[in-house]
N, CA and C atoms as an extended XYZ file, in Angstrom:
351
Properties=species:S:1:pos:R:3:atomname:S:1:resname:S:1:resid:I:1 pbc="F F F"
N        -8.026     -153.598     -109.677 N   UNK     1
C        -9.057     -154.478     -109.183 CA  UNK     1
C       -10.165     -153.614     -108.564 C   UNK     1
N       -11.227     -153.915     -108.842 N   UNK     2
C       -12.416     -153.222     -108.709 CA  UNK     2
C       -12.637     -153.857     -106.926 C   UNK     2
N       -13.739     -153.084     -106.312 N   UNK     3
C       -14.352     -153.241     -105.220 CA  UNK     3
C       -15.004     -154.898     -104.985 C   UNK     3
N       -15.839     -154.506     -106.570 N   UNK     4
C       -16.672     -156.117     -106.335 CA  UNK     4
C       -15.533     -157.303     -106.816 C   UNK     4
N       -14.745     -156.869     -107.478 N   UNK     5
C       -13.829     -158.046     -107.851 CA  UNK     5
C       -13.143     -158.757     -106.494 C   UNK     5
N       -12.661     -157.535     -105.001 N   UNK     6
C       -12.410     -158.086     -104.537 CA  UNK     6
C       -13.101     -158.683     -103.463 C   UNK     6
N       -14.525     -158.229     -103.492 N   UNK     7
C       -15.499     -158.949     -102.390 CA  UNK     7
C       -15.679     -160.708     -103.428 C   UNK     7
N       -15.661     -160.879     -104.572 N   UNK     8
C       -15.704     -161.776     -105.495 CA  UNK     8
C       -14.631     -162.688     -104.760 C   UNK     8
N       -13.367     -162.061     -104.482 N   UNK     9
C       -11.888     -162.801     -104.500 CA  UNK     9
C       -12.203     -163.760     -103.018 C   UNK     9
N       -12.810     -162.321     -102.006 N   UNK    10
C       -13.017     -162.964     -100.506 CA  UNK    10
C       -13.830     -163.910     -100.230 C   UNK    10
N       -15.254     -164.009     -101.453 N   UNK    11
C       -16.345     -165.213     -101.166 CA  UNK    11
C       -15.997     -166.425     -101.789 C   UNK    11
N       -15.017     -166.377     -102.961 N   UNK    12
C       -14.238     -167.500     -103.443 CA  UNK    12
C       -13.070     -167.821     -102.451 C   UNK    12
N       -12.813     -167.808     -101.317 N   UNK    13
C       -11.654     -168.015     -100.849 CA  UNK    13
C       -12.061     -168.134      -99.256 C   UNK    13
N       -13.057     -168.148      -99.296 N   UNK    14
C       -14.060     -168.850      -97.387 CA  UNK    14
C       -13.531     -170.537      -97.857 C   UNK    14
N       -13.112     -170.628      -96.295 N   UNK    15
C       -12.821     -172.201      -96.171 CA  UNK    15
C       -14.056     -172.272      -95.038 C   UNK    15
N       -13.944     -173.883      -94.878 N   UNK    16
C       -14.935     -174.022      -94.092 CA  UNK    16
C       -14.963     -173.975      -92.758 C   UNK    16
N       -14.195     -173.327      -91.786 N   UNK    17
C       -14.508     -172.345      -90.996 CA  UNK    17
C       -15.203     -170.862      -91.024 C   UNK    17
N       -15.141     -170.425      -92.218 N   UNK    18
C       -15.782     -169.164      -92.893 CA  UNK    18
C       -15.328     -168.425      -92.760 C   UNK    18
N       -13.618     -168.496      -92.190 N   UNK    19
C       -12.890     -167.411      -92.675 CA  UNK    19
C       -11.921     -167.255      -93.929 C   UNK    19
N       -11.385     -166.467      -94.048 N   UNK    20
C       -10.443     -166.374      -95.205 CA  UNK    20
C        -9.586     -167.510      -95.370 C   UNK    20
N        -9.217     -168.250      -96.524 N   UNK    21
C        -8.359     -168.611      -96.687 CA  UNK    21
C        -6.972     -168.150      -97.251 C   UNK    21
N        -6.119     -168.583      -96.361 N   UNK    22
C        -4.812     -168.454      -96.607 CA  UNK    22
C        -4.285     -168.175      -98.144 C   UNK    22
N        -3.360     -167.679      -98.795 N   UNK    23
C        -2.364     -168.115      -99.482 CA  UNK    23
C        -1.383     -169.130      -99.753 C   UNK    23
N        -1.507     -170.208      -99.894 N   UNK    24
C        -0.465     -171.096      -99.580 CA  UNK    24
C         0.883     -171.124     -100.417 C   UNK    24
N         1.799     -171.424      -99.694 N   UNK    25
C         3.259     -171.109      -99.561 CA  UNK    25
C         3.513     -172.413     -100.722 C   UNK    25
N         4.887     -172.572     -101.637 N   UNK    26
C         5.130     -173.737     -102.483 CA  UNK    26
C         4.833     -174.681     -101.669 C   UNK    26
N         5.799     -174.918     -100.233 N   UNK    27
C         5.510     -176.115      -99.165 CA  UNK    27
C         4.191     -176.873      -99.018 C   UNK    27
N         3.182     -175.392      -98.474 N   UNK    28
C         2.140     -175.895      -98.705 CA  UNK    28
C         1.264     -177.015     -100.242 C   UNK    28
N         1.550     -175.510     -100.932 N   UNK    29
C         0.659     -176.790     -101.778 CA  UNK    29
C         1.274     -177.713     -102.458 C   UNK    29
N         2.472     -178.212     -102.615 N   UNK    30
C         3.224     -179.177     -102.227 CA  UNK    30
C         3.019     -180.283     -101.353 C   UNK    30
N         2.739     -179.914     -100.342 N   UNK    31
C         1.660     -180.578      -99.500 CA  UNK    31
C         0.882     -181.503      -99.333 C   UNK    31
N        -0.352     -180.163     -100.234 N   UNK    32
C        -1.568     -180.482     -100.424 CA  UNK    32
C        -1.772     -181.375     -101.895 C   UNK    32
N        -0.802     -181.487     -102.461 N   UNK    33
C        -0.812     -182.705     -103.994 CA  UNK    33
C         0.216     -183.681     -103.473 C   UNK    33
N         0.181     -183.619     -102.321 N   UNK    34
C         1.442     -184.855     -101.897 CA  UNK    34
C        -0.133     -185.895     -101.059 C   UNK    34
N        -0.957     -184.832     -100.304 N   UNK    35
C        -1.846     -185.722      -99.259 CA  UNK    35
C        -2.690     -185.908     -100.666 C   UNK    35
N        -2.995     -185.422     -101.528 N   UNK    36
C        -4.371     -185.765     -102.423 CA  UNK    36
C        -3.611     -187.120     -103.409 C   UNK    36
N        -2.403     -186.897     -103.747 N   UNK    37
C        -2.380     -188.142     -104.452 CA  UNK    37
C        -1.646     -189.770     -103.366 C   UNK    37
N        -1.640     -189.541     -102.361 N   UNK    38
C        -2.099     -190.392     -101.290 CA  UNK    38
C        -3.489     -190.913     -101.309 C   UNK    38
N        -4.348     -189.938     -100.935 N   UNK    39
C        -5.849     -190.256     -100.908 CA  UNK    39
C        -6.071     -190.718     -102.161 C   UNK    39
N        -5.642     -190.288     -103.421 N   UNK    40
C        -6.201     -191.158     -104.731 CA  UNK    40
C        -5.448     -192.730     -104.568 C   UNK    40
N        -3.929     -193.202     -103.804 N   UNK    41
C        -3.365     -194.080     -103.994 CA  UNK    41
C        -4.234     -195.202     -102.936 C   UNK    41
N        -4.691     -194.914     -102.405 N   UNK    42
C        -5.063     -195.170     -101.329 CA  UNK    42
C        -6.678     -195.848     -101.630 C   UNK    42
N        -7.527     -195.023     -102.534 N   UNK    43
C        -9.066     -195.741     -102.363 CA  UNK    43
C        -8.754     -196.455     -103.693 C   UNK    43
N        -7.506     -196.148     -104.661 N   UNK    44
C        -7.387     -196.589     -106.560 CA  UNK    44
C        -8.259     -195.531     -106.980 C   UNK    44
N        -7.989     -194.303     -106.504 N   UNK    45
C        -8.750     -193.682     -107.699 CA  UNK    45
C        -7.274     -193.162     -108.576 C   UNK    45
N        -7.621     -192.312     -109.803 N   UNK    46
C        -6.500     -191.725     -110.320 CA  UNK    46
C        -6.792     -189.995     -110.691 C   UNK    46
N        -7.986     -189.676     -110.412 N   UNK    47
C        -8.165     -188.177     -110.506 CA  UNK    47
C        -9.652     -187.770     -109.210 C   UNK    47
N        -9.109     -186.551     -109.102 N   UNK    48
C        -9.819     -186.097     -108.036 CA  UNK    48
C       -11.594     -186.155     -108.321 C   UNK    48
N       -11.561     -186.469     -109.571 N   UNK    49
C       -13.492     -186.866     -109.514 CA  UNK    49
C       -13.824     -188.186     -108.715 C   UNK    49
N       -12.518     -189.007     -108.592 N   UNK    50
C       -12.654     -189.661     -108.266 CA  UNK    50
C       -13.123     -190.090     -106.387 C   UNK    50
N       -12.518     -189.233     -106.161 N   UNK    51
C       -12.646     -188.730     -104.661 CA  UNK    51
C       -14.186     -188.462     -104.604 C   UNK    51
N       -15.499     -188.102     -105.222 N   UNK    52
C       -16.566     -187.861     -105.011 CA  UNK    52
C       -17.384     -189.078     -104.093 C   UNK    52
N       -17.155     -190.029     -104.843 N   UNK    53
C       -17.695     -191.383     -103.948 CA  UNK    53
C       -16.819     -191.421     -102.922 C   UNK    53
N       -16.153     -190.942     -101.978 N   UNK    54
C       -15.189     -190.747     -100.816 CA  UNK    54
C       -15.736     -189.738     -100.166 C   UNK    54
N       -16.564     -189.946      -99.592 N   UNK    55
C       -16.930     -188.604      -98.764 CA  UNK    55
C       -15.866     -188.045      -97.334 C   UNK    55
N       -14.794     -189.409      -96.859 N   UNK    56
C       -14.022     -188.644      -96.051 CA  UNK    56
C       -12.763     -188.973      -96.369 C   UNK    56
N       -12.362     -188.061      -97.131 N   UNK    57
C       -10.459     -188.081      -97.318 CA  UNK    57
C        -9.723     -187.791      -96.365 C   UNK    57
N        -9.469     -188.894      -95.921 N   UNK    58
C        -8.693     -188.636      -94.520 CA  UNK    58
C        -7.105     -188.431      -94.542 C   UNK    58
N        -6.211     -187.537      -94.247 N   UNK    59
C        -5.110     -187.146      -94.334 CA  UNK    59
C        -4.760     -187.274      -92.921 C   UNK    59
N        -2.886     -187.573      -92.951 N   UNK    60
C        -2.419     -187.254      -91.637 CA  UNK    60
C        -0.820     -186.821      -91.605 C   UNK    60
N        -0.553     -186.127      -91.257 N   UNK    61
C         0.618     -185.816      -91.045 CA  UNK    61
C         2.047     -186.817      -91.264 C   UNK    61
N         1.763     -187.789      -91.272 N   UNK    62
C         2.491     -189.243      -91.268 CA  UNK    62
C         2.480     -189.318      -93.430 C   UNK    62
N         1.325     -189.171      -93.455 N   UNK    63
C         1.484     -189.267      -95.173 CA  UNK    63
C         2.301     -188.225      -95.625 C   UNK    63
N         2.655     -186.866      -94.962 N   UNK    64
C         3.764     -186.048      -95.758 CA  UNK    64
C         5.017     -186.781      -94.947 C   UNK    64
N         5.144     -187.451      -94.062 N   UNK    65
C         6.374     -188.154      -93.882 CA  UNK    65
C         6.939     -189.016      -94.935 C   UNK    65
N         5.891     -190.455      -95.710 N   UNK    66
C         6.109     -191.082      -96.271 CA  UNK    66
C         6.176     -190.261      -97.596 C   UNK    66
N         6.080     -189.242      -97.836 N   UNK    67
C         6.293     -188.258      -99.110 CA  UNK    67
C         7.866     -187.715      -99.233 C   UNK    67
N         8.386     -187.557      -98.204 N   UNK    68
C         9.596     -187.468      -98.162 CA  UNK    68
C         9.310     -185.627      -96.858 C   UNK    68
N         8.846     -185.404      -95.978 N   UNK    69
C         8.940     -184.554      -95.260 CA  UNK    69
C         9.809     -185.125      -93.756 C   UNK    69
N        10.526     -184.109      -93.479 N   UNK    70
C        11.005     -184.774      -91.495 CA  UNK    70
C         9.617     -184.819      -90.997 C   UNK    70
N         9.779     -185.282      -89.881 N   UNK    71
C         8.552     -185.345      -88.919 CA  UNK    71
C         8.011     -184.016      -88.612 C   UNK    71
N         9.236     -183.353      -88.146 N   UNK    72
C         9.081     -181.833      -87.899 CA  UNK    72
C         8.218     -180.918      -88.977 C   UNK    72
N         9.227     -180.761      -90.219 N   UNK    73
C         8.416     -180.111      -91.091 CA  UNK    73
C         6.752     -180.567      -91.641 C   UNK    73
N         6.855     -182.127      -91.469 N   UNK    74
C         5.241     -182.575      -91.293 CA  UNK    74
C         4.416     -181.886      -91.244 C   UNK    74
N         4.425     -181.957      -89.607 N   UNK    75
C         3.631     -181.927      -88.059 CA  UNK    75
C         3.430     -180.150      -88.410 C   UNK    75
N         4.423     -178.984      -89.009 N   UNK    76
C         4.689     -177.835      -89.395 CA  UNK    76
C         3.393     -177.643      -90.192 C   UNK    76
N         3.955     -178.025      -91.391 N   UNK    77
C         3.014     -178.259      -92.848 CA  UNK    77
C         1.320     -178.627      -92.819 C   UNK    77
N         1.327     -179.275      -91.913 N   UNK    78
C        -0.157     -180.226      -91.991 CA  UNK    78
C        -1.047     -179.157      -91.009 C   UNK    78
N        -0.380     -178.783      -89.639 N   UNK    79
C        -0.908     -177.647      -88.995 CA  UNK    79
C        -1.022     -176.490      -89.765 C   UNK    79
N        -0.306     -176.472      -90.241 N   UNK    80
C        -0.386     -174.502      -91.366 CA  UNK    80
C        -1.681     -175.035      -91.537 C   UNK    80
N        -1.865     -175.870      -92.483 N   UNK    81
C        -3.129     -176.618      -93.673 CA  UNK    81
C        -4.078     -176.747      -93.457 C   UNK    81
N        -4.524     -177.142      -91.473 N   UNK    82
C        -5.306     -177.340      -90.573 CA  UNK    82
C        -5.784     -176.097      -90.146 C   UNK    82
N        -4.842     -175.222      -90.028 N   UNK    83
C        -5.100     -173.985      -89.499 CA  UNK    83
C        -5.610     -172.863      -90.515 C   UNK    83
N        -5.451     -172.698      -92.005 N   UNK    84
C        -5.494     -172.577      -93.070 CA  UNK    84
C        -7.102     -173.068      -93.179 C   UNK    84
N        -7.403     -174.026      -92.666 N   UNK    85
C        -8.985     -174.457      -93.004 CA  UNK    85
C        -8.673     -175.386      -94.934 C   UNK    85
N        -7.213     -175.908      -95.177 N   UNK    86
C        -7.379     -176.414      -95.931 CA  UNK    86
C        -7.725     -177.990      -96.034 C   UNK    86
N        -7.831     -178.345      -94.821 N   UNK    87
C        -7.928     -179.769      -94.101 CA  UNK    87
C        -8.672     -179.640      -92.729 C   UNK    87
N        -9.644     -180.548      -93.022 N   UNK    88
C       -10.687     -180.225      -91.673 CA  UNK    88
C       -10.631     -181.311      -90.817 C   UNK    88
N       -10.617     -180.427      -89.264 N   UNK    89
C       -10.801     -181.382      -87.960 CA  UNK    89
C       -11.685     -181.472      -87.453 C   UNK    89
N       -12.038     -182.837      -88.084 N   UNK    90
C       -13.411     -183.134      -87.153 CA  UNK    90
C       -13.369     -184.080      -85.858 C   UNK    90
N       -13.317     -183.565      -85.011 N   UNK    91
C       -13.160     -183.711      -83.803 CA  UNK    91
C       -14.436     -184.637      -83.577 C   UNK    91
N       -14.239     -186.169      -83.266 N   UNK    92
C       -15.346     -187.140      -82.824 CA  UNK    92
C       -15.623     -187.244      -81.592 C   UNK    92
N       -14.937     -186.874      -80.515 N   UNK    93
C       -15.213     -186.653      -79.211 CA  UNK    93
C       -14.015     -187.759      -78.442 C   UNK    93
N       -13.691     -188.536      -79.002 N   UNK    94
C       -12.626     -189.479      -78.423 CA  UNK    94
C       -11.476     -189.590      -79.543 C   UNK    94
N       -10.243     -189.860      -79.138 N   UNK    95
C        -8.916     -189.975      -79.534 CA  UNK    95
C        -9.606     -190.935      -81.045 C   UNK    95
N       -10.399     -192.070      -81.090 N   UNK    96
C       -10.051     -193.020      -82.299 CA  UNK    96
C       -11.220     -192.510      -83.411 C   UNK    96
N       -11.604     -190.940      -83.240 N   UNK    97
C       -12.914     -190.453      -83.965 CA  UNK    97
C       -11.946     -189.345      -84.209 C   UNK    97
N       -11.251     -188.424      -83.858 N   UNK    98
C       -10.323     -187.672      -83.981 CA  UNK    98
C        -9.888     -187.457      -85.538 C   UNK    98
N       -10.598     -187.173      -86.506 N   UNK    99
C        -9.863     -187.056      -87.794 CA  UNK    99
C        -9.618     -185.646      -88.217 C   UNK    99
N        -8.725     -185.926      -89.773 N   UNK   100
C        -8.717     -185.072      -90.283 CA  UNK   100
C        -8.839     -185.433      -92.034 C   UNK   100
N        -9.572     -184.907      -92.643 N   UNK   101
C        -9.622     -185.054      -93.988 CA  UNK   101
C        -9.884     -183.584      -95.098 C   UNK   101
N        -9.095     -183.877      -96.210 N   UNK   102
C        -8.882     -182.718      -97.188 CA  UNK   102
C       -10.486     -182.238      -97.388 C   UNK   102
N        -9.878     -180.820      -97.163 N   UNK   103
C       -11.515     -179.676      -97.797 CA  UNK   103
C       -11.878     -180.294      -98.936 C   UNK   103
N       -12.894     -180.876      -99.413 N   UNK   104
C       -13.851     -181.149      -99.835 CA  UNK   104
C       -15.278     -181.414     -100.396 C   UNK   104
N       -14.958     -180.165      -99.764 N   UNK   105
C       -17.042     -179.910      -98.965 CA  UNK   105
C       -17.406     -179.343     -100.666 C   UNK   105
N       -16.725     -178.851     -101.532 N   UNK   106
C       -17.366     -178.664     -102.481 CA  UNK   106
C       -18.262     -179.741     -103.432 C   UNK   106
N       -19.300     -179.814     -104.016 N   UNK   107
C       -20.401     -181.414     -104.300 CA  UNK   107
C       -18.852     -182.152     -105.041 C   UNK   107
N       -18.311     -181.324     -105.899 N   UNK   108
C       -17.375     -182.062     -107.088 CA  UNK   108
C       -15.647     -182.086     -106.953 C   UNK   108
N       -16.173     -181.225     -105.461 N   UNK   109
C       -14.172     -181.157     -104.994 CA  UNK   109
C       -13.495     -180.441     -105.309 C   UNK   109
N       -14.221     -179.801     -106.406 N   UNK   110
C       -12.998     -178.663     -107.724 CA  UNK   110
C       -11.805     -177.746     -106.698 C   UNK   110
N       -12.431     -177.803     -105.249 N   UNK   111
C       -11.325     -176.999     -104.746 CA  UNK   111
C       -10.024     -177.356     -104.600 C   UNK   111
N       -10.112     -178.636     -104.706 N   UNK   112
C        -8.632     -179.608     -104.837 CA  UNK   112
C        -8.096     -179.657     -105.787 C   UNK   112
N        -8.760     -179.460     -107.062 N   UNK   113
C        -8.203     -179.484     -108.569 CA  UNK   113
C        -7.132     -178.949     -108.516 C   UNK   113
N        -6.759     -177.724     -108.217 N   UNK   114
C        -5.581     -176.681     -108.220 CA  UNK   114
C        -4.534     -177.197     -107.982 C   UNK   114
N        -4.516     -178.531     -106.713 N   UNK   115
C        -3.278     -179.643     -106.425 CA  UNK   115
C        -3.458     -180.405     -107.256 C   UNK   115
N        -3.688     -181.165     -107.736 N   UNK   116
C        -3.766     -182.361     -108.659 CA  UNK   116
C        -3.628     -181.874     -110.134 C   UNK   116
N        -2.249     -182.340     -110.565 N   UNK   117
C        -1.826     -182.689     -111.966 CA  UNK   117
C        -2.361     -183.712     -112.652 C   UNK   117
């Protein structure tokens, strides 16, 4: 791997905190196609283009419960993901503004493609 290939690897792989993103673990992106086909079950979409007219995919720790996760490994999983910058907290200033929804920020989403079969 060349020099620029891997400055290439590091500007493809800024989450939107603008640091590196993680590697994610099977768990993880396991995860992350467990919360995205939630969010598709959820507005009726059936593929992630669909998510474009959705500007906030909101995920929560409770949806990898109903996926089949313990609470524990959840609450585990969803923080990695959070922390990872693969799911963003946007903090509204009070407890019922408090969200979190899947990285997205790309116009067409493609960054989610990678989860979605």
């Amino acid at each position: 791997m060349t020099q620029s290939d891997n400055l290439l690897d590091y500007l493809n792989n800024i989450n939107t905190n603008g640091e590196y993103k993680m590697t994610l673990t099977e768990n993880q992106s396991a995860a992350m196609t467990a919360l995205i086909k939630n969010c598709l079950d959820v507005m009726g979409g059936t593929c992630v283009a669909d998510l474009v007219d959705d500007p906030w995919v909101y995920a929560r720790a409770e949806d990898l419960v109903n996926a089949g996760w313990t609470q524990k490994q959840a609450e585990g999983t969803f923080g990695s993901l959070v922390a990872g910058g693969y799911i963003y907290h946007d903090v509204g200033g009070n407890y019922t503004n408090d969200l979190y929804a899947l990285d997205g920020y790309d116009v067409d989403f493609s960054n989610l493609l990678q989860f979605h079969k």
